[in-house]
N, C-alpha and C positions, 0 to 999 in steps of 0.2 A: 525526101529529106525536107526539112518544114522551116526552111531559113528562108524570111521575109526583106530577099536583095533590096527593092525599095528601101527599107528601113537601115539599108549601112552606107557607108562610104564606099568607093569604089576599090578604094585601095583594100581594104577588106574581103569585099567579095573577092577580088581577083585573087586573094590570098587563099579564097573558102574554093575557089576552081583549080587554085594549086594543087590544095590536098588531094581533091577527086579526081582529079584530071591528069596532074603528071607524077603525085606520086601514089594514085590507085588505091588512096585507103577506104575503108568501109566505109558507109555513111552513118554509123553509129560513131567511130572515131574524130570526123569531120566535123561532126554536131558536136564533140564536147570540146575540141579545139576552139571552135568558133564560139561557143557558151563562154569558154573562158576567156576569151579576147575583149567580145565583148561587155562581158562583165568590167573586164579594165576600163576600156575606152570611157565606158558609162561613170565609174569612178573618178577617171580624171576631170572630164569636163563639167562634172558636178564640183569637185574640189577647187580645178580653177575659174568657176563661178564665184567663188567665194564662200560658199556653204561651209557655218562654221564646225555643225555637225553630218554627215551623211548620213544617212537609214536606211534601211535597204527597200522601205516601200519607195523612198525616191528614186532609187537605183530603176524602178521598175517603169517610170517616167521618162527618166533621161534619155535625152535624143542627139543619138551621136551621126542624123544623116550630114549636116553640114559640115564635119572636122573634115580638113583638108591632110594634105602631108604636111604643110607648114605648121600645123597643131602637132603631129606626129615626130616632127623635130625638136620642138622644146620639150618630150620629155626625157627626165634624168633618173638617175637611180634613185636619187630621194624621193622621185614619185613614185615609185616602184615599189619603195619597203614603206612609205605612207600608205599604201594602197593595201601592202602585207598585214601594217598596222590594221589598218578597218577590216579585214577577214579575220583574222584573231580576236578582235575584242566585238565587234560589232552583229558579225555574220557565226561568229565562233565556229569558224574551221576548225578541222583538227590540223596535226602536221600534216598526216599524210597526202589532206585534200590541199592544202595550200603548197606541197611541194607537187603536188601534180600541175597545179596552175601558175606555177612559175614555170615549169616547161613548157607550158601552151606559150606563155609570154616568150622564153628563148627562141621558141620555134617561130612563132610570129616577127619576130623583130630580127631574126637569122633571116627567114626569107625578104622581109625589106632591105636587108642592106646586102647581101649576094646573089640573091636569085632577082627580084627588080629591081636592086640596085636605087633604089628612093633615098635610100639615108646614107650617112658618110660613118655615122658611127652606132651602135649598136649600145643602149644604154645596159643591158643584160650581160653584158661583157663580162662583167666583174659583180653579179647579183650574188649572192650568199646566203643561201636557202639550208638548210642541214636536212639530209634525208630522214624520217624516220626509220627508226629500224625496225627491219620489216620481222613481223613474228614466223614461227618454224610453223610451215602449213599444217591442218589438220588432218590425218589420214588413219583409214581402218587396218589394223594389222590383218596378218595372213590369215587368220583363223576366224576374225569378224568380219572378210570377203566371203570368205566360203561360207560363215552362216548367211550372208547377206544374198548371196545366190540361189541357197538353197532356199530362198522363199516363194522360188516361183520354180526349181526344178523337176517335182513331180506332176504337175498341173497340165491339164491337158486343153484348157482354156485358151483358145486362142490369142487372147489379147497377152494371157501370163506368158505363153510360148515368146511373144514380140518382146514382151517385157525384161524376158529370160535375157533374150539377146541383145537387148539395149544396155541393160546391167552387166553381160560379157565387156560388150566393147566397151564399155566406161573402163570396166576395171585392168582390162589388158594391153586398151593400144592409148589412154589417157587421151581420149577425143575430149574438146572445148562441147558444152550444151549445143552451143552453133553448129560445129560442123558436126555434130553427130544428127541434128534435124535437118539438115543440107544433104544428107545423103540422098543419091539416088541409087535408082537398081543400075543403072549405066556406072556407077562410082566402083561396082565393085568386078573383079576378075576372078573369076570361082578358078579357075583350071589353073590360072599364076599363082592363087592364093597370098591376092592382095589387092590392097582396097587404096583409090584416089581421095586424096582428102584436101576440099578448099577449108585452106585456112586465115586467119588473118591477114586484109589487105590484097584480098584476091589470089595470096600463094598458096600452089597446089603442092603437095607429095606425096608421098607413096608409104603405106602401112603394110607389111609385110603382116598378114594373119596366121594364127599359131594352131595350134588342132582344135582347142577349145572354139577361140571365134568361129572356124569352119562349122562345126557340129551345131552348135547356135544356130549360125545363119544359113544352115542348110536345112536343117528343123523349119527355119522362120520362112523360109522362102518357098517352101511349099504350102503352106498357110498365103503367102503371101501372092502368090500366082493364082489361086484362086477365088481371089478376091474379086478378079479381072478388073480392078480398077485403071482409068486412063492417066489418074497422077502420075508423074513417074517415080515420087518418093519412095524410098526403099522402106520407111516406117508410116505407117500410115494410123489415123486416128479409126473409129467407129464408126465415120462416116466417108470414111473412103479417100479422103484429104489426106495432106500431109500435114502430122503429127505436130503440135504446137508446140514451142519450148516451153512453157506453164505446165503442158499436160505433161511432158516427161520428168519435170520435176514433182510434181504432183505422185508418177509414178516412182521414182526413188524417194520420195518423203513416204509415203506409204508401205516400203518396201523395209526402209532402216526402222520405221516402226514395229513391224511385224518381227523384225530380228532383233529386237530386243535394243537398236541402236540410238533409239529418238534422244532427244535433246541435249545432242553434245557440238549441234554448230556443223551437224554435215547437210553437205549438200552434192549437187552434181557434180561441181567442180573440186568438192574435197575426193572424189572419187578420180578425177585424173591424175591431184597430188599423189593418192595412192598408189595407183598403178605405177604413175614414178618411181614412188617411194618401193613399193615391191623388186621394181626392176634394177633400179639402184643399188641395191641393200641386200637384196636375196636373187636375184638373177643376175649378179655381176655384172651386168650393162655397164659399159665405159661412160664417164658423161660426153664425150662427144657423140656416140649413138642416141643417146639419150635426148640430147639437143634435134637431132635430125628426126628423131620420131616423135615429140611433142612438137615440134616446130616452132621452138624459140628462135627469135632474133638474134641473142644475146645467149652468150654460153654465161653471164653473167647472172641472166633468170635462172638456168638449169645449175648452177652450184648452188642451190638452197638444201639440195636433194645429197649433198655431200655434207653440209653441217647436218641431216638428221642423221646422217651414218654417221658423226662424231656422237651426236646425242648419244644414240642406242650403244656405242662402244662405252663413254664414258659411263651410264647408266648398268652394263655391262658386267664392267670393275666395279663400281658403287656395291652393284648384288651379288659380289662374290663371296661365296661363303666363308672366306679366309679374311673378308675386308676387313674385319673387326679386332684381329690378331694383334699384338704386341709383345715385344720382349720384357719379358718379366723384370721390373727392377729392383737391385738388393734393397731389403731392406736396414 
């Protein structure tokens, strides 16, 4: 992780060994925590410089090693949505990126004043950020998965055979790009028929595999023992490595082309929405199942997948062939 401790306040870092350290998140997550913090920090002490404008090439100057905690106590919420103010018009965030970064800020200033306990008050207490709302994910119906499979189901190509089975599990058990290249042949239990999955923030669970994934990865894994390679990756590149996240997107941009899918905004991850969406919708999956098999946090992620089932009911009634009817009126 590529955070230059030198270059912060202490109280900082010890916030950047919080996230890693006692509460185990990725270091992809850690890094955009700490992007946004400092981004703040860099803003304030520019602003209470006096600088009548900010710009964001000074932001990339400013030197936040010397702020103490005593700098970190005089700020207040007005610096807070002054600082909102310069992402909107300056940086031209949209909503969505500026209400992520008011949570980096909650979290940051939540951990100073309960977990180290440095501040008496929390100026984010009463921040008033409005979520955007969030649009209904992308996903292939039933009948554009199966063509989408069938573009590598005849193929005796070894890499198409791998390929076969990375386009299964996308579309069946809605694996993250991450944890589907995180797999190893150790991840998975042929005879239980089911598969270990580290997911975000280093949590593990358990995917129950259905006849298809078997058949895939049983296809794939005699391809794949012959490889005798010593990685222990369960997907492997051409060179005998474990498989890049780039290259398997590459392989599903490739694959929605060939199926007639290209340029509607899909990608790997609208393939998990999918399989949601599938299970949802047409495998009657409960969303509390549903939560435990995508490994949401928040059963508050997993109800997105309940307003596309309002969608497609409303849409439904819209295309009934009676919608149109009316009673005739005298005239």
């Amino acid at each position: 992780m590529n955070i230059q401790h030198e270059e912060n306040p202490d109280f900082l870092n010890e916030y950047i060994t919080h996230l890693s350290v006692v509460k185990g998140l990725a270091d992809s997550t850690v890094m955009g925590y700490y992007q946004d913090v400092r981004q703040f920090l860099r803003f304030y002490v520019l602003d209470k410089a006096g600088n009548a404008r900010i710009t964001a090439d000074m932001m990339l100057d400013a030197d936040i090693r010397d702020m103490s905690i005593e700098d970190i106590r005089q700020i207040t919420l007005k610096d807070i949505y002054k600082y909102y103010n310069f992402l909107s018009n300056v940086c031209a965030n949209k909503g969505k990126i500026r209400c992520r970064k008011g949570s980096s800020l909650r979290s940051f200033f939540h951990y100073l004043t309960t977990q180290a306990k440095l501040l008496d008050h929390n100026p984010t207490e009463n921040l008033e950020i409005s979520s955007p709302r969030n649009p209904l994910p992308k996903y292939l119906n039933l009948n554009e998965s199966m063509d989408l499979l069938e573009t590598k189901a005849d193929s005796e190509n070894p890499a198409e055979i791998r390929d076969y089975c990375i386009l299964t599990l996308f579309l069946n058990c809605g694996l993250r790009l991450g944890e589907l290249v995180a797999l190893n042949l150790s991840s998975l239990d042929m005879q239980e028929e089911k598969m270990r999955i580290m997911g975000k923030g280093s949590k593990e669970r358990m995917i129950y595999l259905n006849p298809a994934c078997m058949t895939a990865l049983e296809e794939y894994l005699t391809i794949r023992r012959e490889m005798d390679a010593p990685d222990p990756a369960l997907f492997l590149s051409n060179q005998k490595k474990r498989i890049s996240r780039r290259r398997v997107q590459q392989i599903v941009e490739d694959s929605l082309k060939e199926a007639g899918l290209a340029g509607r905004g899909l990608s790997t991850h609208k393939l998990r929405h999918t399989a949601a969406t599938l299970m949802y919708q047409q495998g009657g999956t409960d969303i509390l199942t549903l939560k435990s098999i995508l490994g949401h946090e928040s059963i508050a992620t997993t109800q997105i997948y309940t307003h596309l089932g309002e969608t497609a009911e409303r849409e439904a009634m819209q295309n009934s062939p009676l919608a149109g009817t009316k009673r005739k009126s005298k005239s």
